[in-house]
Backbone bond lengths (Angstrom), bond angles and torsions (degrees), N, CA, C in turn:
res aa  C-N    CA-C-N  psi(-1)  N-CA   C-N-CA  omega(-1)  CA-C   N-CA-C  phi
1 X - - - 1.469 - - 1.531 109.99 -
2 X 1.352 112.19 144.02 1.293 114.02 -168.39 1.677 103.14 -89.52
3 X 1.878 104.66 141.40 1.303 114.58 -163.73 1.821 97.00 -84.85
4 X 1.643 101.12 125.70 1.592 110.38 155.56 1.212 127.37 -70.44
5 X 1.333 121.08 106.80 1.537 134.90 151.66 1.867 115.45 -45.31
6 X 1.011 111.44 121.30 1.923 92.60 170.35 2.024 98.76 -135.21
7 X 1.045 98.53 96.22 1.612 140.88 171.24 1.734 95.10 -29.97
8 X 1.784 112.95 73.82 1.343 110.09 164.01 1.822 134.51 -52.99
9 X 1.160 153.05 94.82 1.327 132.45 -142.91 1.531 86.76 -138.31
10 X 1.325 136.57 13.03 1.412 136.33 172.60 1.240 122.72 84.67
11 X 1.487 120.69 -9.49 1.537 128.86 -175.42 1.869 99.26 -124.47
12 X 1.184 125.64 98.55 1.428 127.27 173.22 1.433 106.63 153.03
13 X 1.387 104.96 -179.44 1.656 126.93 -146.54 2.248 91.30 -120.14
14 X 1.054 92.42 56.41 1.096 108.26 -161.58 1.684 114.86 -60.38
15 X 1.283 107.38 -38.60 1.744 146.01 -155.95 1.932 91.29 -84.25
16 X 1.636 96.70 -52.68 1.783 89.36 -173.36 1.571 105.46 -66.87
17 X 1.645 113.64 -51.97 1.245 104.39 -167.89 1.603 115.44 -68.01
18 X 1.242 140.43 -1.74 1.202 145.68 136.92 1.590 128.56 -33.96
19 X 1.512 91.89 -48.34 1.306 108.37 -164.07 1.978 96.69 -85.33
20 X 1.339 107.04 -26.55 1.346 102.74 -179.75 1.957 123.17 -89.74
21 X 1.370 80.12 -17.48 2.021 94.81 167.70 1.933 93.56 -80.14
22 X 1.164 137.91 -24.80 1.485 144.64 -174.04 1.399 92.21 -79.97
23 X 1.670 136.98 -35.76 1.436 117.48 -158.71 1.540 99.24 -106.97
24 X 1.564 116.65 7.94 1.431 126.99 158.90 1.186 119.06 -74.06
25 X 1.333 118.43 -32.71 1.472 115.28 -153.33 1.655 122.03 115.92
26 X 1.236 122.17 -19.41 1.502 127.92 167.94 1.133 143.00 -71.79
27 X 1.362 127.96 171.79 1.348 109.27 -172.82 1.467 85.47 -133.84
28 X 1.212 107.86 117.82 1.519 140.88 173.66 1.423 134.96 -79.31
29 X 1.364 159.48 117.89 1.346 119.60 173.12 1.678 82.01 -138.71
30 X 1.584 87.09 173.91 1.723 95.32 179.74 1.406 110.45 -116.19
31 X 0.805 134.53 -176.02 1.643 138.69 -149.38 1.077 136.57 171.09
32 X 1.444 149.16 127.31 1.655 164.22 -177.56 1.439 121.93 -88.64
33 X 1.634 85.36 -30.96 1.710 103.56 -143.95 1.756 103.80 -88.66
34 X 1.331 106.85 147.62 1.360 119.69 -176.00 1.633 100.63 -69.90
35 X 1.158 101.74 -53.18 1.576 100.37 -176.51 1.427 122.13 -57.77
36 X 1.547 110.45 -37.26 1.534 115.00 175.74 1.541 117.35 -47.80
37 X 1.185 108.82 -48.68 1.782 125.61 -177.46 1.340 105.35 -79.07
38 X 1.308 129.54 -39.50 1.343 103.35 162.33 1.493 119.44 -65.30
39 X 0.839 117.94 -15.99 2.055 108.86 -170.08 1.720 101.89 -113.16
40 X 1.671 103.09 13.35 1.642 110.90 -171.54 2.292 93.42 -78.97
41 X 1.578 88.06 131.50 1.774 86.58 165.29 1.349 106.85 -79.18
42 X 1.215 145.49 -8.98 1.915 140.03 -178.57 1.260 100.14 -177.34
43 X 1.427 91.69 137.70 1.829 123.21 -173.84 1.298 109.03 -76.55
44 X 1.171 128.17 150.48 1.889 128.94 153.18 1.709 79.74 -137.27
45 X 1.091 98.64 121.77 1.704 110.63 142.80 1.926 115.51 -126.34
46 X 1.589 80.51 95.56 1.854 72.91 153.04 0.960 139.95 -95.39
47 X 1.602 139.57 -130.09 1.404 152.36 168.13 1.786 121.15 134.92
48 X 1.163 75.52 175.81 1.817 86.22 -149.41 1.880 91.72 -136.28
49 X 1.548 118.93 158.88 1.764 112.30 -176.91 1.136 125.69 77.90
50 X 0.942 126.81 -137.20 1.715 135.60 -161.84 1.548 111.94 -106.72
51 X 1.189 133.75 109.12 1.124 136.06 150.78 1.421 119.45 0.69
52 X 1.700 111.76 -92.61 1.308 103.12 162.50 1.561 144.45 -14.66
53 X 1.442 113.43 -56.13 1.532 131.29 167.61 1.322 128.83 -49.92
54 X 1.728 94.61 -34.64 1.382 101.35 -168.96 1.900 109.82 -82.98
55 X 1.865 97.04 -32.28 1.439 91.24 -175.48 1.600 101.76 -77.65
56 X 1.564 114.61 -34.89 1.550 85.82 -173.52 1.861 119.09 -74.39
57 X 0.948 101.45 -3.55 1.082 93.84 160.76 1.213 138.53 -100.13
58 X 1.648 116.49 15.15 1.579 121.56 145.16 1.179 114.61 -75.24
59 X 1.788 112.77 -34.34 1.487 120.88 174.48 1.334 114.36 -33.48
60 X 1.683 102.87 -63.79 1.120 95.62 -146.94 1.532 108.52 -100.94
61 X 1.385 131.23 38.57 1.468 160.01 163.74 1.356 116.05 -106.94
62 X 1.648 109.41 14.21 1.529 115.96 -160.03 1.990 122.71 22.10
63 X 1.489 106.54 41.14 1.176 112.47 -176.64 1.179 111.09 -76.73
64 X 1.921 127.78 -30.13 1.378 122.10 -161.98 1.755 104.16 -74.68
65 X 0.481 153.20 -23.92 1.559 133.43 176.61 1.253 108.57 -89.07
66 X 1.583 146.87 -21.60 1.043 127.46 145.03 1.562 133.71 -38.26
67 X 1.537 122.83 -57.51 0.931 91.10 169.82 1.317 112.37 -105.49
68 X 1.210 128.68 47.54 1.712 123.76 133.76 1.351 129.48 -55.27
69 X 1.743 95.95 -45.46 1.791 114.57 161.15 0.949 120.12 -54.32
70 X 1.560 131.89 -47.12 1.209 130.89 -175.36 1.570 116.65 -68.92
71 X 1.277 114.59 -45.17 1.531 111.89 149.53 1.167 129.67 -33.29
72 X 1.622 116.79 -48.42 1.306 106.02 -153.31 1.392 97.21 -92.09
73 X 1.483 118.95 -8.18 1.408 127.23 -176.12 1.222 105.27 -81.91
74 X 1.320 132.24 -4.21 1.692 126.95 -166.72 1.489 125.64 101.08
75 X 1.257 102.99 -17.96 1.752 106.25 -152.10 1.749 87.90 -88.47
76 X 1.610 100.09 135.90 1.155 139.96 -173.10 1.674 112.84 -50.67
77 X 1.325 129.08 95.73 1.198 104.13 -171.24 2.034 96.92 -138.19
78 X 1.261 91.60 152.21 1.498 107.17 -171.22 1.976 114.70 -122.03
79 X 1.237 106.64 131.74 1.072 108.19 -162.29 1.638 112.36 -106.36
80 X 1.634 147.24 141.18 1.366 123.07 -172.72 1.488 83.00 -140.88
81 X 1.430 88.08 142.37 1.707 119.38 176.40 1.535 109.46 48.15
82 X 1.676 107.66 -102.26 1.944 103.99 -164.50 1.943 88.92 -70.62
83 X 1.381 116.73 -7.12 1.883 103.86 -166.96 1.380 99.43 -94.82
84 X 1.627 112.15 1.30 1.661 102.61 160.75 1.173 92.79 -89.70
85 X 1.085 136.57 -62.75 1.811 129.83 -163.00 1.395 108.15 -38.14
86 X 1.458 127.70 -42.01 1.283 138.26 -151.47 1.992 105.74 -82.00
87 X 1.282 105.77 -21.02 1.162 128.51 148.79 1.429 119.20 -27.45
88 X 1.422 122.66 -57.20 1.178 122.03 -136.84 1.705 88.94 -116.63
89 X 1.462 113.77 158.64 1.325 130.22 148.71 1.603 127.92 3.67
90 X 1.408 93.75 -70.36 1.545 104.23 -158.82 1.634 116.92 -146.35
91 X 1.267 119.15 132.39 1.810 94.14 170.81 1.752 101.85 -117.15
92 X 1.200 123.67 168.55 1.711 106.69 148.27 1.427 98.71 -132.65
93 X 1.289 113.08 72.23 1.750 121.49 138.17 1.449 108.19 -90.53
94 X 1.685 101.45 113.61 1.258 116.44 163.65 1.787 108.05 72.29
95 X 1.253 115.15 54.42 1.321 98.52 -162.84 1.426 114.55 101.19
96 X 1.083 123.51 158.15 1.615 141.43 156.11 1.169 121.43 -76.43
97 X 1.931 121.95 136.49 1.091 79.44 -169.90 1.895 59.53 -158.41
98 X 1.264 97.58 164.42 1.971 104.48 -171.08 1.432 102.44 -109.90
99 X 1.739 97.18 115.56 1.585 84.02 174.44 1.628 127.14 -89.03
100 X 1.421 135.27 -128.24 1.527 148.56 159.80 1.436 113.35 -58.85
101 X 1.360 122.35 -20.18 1.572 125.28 166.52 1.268 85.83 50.37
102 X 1.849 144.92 68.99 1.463 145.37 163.31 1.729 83.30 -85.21
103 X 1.428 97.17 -81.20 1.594 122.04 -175.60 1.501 122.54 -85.74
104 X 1.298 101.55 118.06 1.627 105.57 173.11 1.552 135.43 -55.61
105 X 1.118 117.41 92.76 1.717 126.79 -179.47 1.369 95.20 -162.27
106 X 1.731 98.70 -158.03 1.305 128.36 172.64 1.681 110.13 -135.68
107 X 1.155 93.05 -172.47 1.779 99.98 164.97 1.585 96.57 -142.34
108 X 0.980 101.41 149.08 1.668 136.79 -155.71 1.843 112.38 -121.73
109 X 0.865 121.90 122.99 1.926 115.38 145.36 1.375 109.43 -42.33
110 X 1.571 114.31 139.55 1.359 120.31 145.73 1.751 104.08 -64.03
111 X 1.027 124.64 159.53 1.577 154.17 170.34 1.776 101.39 -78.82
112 X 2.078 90.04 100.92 1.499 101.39 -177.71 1.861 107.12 -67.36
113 X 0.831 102.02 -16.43 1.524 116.84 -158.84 1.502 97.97 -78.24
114 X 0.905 150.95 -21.35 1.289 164.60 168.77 1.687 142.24 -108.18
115 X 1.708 92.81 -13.60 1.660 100.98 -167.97 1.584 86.48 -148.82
116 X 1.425 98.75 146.88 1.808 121.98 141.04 1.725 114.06 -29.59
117 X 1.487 139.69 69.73 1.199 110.62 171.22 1.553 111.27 -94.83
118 X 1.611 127.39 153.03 1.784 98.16 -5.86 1.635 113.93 -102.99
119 X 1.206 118.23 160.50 1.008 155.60 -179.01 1.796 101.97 -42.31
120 X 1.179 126.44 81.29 1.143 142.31 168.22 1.520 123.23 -110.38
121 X 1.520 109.00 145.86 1.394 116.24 -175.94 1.866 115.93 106.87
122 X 1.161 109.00 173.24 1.084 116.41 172.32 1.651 135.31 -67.09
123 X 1.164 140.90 133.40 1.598 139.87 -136.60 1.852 95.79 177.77
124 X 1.335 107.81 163.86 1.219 129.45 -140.32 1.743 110.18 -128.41
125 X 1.139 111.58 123.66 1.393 121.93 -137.32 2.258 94.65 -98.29
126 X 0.871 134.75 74.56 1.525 127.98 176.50 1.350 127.61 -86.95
127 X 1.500 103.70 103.79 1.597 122.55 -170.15 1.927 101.57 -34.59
128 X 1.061 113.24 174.56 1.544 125.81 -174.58 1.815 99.04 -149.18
129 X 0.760 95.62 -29.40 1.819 100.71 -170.76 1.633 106.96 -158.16
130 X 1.586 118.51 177.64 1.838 99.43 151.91 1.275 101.93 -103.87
131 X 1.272 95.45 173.77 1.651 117.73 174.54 1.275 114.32 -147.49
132 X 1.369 148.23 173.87 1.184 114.42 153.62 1.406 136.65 -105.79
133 X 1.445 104.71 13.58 1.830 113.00 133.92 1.417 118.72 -23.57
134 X 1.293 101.84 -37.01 1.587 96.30 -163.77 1.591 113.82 -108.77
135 X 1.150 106.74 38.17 1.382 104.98 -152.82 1.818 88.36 -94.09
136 X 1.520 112.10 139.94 1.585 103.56 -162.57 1.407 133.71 78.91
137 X 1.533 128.29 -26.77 0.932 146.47 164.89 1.357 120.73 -80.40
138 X 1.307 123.36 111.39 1.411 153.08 -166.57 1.942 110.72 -79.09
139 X 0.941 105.92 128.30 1.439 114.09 173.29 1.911 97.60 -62.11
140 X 1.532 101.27 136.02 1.657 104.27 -172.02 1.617 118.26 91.67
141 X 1.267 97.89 -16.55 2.239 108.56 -171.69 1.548 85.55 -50.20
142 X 1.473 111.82 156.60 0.964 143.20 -149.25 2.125 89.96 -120.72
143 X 1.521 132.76 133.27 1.146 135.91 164.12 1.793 111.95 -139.21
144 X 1.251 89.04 178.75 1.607 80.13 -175.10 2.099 91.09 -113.77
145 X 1.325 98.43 173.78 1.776 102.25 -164.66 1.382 102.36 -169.17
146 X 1.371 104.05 124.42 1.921 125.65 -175.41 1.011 100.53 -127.72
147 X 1.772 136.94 77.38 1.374 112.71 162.09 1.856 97.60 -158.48
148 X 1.255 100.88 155.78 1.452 117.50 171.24 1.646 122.68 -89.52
149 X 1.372 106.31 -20.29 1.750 116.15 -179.02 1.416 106.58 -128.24
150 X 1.032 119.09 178.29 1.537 141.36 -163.91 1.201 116.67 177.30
151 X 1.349 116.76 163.02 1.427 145.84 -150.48 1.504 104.91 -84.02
152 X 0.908 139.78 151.65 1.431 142.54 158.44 1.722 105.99 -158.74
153 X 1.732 97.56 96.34 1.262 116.34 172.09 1.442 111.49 -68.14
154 X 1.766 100.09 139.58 1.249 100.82 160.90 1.637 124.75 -62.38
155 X 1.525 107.70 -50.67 1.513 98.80 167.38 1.602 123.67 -114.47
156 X 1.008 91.02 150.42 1.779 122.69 -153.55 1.498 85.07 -59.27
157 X 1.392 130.35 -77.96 1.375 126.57 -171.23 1.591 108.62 -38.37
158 X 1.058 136.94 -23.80 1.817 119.24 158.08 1.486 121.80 -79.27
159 X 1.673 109.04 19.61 1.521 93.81 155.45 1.203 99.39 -103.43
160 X 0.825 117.07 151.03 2.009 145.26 159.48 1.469 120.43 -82.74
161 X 1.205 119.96 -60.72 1.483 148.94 151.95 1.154 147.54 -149.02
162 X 1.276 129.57 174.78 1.597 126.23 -139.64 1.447 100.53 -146.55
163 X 1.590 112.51 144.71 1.537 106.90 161.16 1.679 93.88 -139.19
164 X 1.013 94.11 160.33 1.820 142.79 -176.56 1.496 101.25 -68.19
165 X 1.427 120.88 96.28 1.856 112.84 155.96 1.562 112.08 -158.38
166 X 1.249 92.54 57.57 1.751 108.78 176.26 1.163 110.91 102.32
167 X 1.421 119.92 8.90 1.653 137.29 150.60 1.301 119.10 165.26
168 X 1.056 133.00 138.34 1.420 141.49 -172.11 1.325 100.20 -45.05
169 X 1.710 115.95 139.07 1.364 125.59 -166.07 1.707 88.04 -161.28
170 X 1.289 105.72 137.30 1.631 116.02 162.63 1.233 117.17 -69.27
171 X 1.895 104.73 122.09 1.318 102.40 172.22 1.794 118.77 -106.65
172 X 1.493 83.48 -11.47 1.882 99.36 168.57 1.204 109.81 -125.07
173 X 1.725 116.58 115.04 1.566 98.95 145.39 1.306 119.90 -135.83
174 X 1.272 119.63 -161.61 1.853 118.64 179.04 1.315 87.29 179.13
175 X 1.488 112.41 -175.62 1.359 151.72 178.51 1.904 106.94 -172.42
176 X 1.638 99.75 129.64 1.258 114.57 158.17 1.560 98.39 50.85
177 X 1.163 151.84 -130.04 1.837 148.62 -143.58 1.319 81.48 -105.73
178 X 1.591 154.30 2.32 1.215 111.70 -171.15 1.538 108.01 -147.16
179 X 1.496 112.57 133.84 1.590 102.32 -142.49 1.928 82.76 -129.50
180 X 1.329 123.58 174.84 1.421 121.98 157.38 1.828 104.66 -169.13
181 X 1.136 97.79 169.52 1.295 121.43 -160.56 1.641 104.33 -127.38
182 X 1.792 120.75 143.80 1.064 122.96 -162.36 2.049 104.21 -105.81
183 X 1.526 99.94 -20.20 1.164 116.51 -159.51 1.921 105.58 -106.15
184 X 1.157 99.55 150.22 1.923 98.01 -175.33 1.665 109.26 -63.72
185 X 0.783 135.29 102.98 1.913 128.86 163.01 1.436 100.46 -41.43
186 X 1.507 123.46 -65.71 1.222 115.87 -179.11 1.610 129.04 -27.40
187 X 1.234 89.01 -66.86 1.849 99.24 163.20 1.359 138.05 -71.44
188 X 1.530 100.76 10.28 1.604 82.22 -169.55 1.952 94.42 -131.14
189 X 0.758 95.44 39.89 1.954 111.59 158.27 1.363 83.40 61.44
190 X 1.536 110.10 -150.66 1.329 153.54 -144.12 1.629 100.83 -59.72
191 X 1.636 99.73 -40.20 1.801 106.62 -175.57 1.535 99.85 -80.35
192 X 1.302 130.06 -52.21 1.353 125.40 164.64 2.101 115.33 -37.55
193 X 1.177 106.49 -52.32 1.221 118.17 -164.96 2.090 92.63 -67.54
194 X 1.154 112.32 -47.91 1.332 117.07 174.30 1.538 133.08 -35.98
195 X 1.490 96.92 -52.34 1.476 119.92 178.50 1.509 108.81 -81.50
196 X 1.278 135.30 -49.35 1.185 125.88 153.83 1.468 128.32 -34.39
197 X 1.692 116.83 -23.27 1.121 97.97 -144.47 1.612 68.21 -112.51
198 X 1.387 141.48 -10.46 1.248 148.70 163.21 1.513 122.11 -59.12
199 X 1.400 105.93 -47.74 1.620 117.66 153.40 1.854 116.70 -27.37
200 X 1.539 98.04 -72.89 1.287 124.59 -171.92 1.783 89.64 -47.38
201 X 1.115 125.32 -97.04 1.371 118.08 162.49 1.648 127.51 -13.38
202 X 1.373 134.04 -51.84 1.424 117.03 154.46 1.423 154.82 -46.96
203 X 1.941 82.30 -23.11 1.368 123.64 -174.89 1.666 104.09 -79.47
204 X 1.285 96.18 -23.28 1.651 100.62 -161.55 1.167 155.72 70.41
């Protein structure tokens, strides 16, 4: 089974999602180190907070070109909550701020004017394509979700799937080795525990 890397950068919930790649079956470790991620067989980058915080603080761990490499090398890597955002181009939480430029978009505010931000609680996961993220996972599955911004890809083929909270917004996407998720695995039981354990399997 292929060994999980989970991409320490000082801002994230690092310890649970460890503990939830552990109640899969994997062997997990966590990490700072430049060298670890380069010689890592599959990525997890999560995070938790502010956009901003999170990238400069890959910055400044000289983490971002590692896993740029690891991308560009193939190796399987999965992104949860702010480590999907961090994915993309651009966010404007709090400012502008440039993310991993993997996937072409931005991240956006939900619309205070209309919704609860942010967007907490449980919500409903609707396939867009397959993948095999989704393998087991039911159109309607139920996840758990902590966030005020979201993704808005430039192209449509990197969503995977979508949920419903005052307009359809991607809560899964990827392209080619590198896939991410908008919602906690940790928290969201059996469907969380699923997709992780689907990862591990993509990963190979």
């Amino acid at each position: 089974m292929t060994k999980i890397t989970i991409i320490d950068y000082g801002v994230g919930n690092f310890r649970n999602v460890q503990k939830a790649f552990q109640v899969v079956g994997a062997e997990a470790e966590i990490t700072d180190s430049v060298e670890a991620v380069n010689q890592a067989e599959a990525i997890v980058l999560p995070g938790v907070g502010a956009f901003g915080d999170a990238i400069d603080n890959i910055r400044a761990r000289n983490l971002e070109q590692p896993i740029l490499d690891a991308v560009k090398a193939g190796k399987p890597m999965i992104g949860i909550c702010v480590g999907l955002q961090l994915l993309f181009e651009e966010s404007e939480e709090i400012g502008h701020h440039i993310g991993l430029g993997i996937l072409p978009g931005k991240v956006i505010r939900f619309p205070e004017n209309e919704l609860t931000v942010p967007h907490m609680g449980w919500n409903q996961i609707e396939p867009e394509r397959e993948h095999p993220l989704l393998n087991g996972i039911e159109p309607g599955d139920f996840a758990y979700f902590a966030h005020s911004f979201h993704a808005a890809p430039t192209n449509r083929d990197d969503i995977i799937a979508c949920t419903e909270y005052g307009q359809l917004y991607p809560s899964i996407v990827g392209r080619d080795n590198v896939c991410a998720i908008q919602f906690h695995p940790e928290k969201s039981q059996q469907v969380g525990l699923q997709i992780l354990k689907n990862f591990i399997e993509f990963a190979g």
